[in-house]
C-alpha positions in Angstrom: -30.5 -2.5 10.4 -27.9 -3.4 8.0 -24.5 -2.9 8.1 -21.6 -2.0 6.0 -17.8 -2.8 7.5 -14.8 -1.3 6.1 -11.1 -1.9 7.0 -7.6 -1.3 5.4 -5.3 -3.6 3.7 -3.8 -4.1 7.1 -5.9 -6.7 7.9 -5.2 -10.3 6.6 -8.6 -11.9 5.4 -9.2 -14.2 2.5 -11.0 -12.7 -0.8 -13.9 -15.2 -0.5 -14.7 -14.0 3.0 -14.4 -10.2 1.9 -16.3 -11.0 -1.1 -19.0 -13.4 1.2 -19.4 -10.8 3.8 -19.2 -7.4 1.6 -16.6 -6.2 3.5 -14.4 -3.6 2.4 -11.0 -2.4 2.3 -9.0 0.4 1.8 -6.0 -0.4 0.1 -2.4 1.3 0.9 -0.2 2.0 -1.7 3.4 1.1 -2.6 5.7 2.9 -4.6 8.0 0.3 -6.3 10.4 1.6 -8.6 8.9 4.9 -9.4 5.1 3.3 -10.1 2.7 4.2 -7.4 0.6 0.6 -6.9 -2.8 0.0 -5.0 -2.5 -3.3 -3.4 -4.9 -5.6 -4.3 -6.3 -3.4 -6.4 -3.5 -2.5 -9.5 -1.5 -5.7 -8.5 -2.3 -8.7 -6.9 -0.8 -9.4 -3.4 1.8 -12.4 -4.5 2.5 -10.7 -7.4 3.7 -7.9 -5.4 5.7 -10.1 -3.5 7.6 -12.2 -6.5 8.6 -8.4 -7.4 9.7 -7.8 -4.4 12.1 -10.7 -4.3 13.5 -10.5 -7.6 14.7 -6.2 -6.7 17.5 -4.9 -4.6 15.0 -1.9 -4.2 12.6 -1.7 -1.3 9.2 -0.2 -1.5 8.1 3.1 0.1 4.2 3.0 1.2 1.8 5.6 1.4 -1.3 4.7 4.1 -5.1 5.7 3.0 -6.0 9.1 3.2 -9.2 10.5 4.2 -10.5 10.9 1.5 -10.2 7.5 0.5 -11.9 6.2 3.7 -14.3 9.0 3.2 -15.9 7.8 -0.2 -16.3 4.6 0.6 -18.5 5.5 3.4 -20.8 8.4 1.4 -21.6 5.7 -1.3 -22.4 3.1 1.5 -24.7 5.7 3.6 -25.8 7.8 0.9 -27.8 5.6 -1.5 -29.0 4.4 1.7 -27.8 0.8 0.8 -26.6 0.6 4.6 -27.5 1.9 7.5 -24.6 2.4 9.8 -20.6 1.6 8.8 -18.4 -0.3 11.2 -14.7 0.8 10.5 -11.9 -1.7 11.6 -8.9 0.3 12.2 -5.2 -1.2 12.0 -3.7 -0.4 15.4 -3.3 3.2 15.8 0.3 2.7 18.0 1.3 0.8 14.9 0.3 3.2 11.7 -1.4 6.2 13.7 -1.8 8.2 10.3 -4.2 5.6 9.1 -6.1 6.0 11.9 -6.4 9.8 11.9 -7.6 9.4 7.9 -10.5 7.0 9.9 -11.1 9.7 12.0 -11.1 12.8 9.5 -13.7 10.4 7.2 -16.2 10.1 9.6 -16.7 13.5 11.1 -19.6 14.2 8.6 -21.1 11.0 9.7 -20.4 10.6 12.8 -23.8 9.6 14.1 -23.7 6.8 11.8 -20.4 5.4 11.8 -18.6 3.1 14.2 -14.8 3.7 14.6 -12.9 0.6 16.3 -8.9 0.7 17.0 -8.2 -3.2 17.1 -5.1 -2.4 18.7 -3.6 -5.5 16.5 -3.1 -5.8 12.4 -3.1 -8.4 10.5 -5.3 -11.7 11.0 -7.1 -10.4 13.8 -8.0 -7.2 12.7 -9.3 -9.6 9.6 -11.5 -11.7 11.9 -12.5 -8.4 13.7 -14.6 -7.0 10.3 -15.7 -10.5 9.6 -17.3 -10.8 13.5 -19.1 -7.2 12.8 -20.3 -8.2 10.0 -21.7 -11.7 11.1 -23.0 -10.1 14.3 -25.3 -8.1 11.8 -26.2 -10.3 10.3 -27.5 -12.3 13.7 -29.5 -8.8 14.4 -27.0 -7.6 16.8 -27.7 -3.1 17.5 -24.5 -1.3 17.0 -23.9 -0.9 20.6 -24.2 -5.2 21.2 -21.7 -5.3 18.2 -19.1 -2.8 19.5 -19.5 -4.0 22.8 -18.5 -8.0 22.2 -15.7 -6.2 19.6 -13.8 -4.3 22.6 -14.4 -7.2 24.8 -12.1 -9.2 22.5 -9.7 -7.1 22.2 -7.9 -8.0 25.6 -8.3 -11.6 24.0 -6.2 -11.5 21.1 -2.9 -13.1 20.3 -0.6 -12.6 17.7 3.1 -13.4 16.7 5.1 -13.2 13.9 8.0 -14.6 12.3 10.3 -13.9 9.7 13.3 -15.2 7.6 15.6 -12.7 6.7 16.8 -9.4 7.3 17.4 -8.6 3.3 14.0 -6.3 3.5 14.8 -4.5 7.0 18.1 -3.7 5.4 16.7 -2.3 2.6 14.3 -0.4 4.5 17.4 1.4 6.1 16.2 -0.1 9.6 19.6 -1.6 9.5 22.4 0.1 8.7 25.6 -2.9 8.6 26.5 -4.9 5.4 28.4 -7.0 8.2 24.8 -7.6 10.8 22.6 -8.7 8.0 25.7 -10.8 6.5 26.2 -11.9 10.1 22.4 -12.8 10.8 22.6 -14.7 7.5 25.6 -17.0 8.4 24.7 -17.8 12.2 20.9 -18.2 11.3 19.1 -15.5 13.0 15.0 -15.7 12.7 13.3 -13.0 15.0 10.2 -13.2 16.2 8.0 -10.8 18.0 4.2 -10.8 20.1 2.1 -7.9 19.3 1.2 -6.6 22.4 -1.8 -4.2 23.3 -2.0 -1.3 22.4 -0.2 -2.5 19.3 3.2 -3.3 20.0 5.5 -5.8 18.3 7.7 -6.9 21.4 10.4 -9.6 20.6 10.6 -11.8 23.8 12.5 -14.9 23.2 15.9 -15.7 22.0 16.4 -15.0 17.8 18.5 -17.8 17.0 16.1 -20.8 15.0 17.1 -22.5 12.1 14.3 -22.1 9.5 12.0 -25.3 10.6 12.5 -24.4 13.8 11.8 -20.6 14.1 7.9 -22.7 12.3 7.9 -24.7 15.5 8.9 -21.7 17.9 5.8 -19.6 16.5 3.5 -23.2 17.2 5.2 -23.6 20.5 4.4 -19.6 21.7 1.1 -19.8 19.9 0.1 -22.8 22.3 1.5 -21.0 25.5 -0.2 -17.7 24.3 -3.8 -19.2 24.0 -6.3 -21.0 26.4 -6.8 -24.6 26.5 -10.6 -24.8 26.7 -11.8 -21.7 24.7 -12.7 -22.1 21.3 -10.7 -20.0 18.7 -10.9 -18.7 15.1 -7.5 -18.4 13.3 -5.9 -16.9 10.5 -2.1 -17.9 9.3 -0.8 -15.4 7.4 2.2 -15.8 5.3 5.0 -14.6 2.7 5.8 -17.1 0.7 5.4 -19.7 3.3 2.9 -21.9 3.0 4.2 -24.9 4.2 5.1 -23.3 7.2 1.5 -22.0 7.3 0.2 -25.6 6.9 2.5 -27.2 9.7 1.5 -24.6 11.9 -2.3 -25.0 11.4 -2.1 -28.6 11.8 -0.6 -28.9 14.8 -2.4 -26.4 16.3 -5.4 -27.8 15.9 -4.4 -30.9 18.0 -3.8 -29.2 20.7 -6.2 -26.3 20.7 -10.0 -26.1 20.2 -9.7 -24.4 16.4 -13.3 -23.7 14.9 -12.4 -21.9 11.6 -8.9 -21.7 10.0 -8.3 -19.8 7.5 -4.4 -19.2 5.2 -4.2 -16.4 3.3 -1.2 -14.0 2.2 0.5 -11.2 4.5 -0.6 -8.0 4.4 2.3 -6.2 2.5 2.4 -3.2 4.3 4.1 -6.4 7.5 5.3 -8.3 4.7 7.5 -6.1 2.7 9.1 -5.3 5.6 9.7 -8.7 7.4 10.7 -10.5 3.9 10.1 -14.0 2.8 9.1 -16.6 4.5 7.5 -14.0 6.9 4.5 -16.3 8.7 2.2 -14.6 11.4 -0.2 -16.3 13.5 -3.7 -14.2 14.5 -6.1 -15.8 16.5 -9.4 -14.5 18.1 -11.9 -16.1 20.6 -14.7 -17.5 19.0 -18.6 -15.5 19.0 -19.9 -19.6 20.0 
């Protein structure tokens, strides 16, 4: 049987992999200064972001509709190229619209097609469609597949970090001139834990200079995780790499990291949490 997976520009994976593993993904789109932009697709991810820098504007997004999910999945069924689809939703407590357009999309083919809420974004919902699709290709049924899927999403962990406020502001999340001028003077780098069903909860103190909010997210990441189970991992960042590199480094000394991967944030987290944004995903291994 083969097997076709599909995700959304939620999840952080690298091109090669996507490319590697034909896996597909619906992009959201922005609307930045009047011009509605697919991501990935009419402008490349750090492109987007350089933009995004250099404006006092901030972006409105629109999420995938239906229809959008929808075609992908007639040409992939109907040419009969594939025999099932795997669908890798974003969390649906984080962008529950998105998740309906899955929904809608597969009602004509719903003997065929395999919905999965990750409960998570971002890396791990990344390394979700790429374990579908190397399951298939090990000769995994669709029931083996989504049964080892929802068994790892209890597993997960996730945090993010993030720089500045200057996007949240713009956003209209916050309202005071004088908290983000505030935030900016004392040093103030939130970070959060996504939590299942899909909740970014903040749960430690927000005051880290910008090395040390990088060692905070290694620090959690390391309390988060199990010493002897073997993990994949994706560092996603906004233009952060060195923080991304630290991370993954040190990591790897102290847990058991088979595959690491850095790629750039999704921007539908990223335009939101600003520069320097840096989120760490990482998933029990299929070994």
């Amino acid at each position: 049987m083969k097997i076709k997976v599909i995700t959304d520009s939620a999840a952080d994976l690298t091109t090669e992999l996507m490319e590697k593993h034909e896996i597909s993904s619906v992009p959201h789109i922005v609307l930045f200064e009047d011009k509605p932009w697919k991501l990935g697709v009419d402008i490349a991810i750090d492109d987007f972001y350089r933009l995004l820098e250099d404006s006092e504007f901030f972006p409105s997004s629109a999420n995938p509709e239906a229809a959008d999910f929808l075609s992908l999945i007639e040409k992939s069924l109907e040419n009969k190229q594939y025999d099932h689809v795997f669908c890798i939703s974003v969390a649906k407590e984080l962008s529950g619209s998105t998740f309906s357009a899955y929904r809608l999309a597969i009602k004509k083919y719903e003997e065929n097609v395999t919905l999965i809420n990750t409960e998570a974004a971002s890396g791990v919902q990344g390394l979700m469609a790429l374990y579908v699709s190397e399951l298939a290709q090990q000769g995994k049924n669709v029931e083996q597949i989504k049964d080892i899927i929802e068994s790892l999403i209890a597993r997960y962990y996730l945090n993010v970090g993030f720089h500045t406020m200057d996007n949240i502001y713009k956003s209209g999340r916050i309202k005071s001139k004088l908290i983000l001028y505030l935030t900016k003077m004392i040093g103030v780098k939130p970070i959060a834990q996504m939590e299942r069903p899909g909740k970014l909860v903040s749960s430690t103190p927000v005051f880290f200079s910008k090395k040390g909010m990088v060692k905070k997210l290694l620090k959690l990441a390391v309390k988060g995780t199990e010493e002897n189970t073997k993990y994949n991992l994706i560092i996603s960042h906004v233009s952060n790499l060195r923080g991304a590199q630290y991370i993954l480094e040190n990591l790897k000394k102290v847990r058991n990291i088979d595959r690491a991967f850095i790629t750039f944030a999704s921007p539908i987290i990223g335009s939101n949490t600003g520069m320097g944004t840096i989120i760490v995903s990482l998933l029990p291994s299929l070994d």
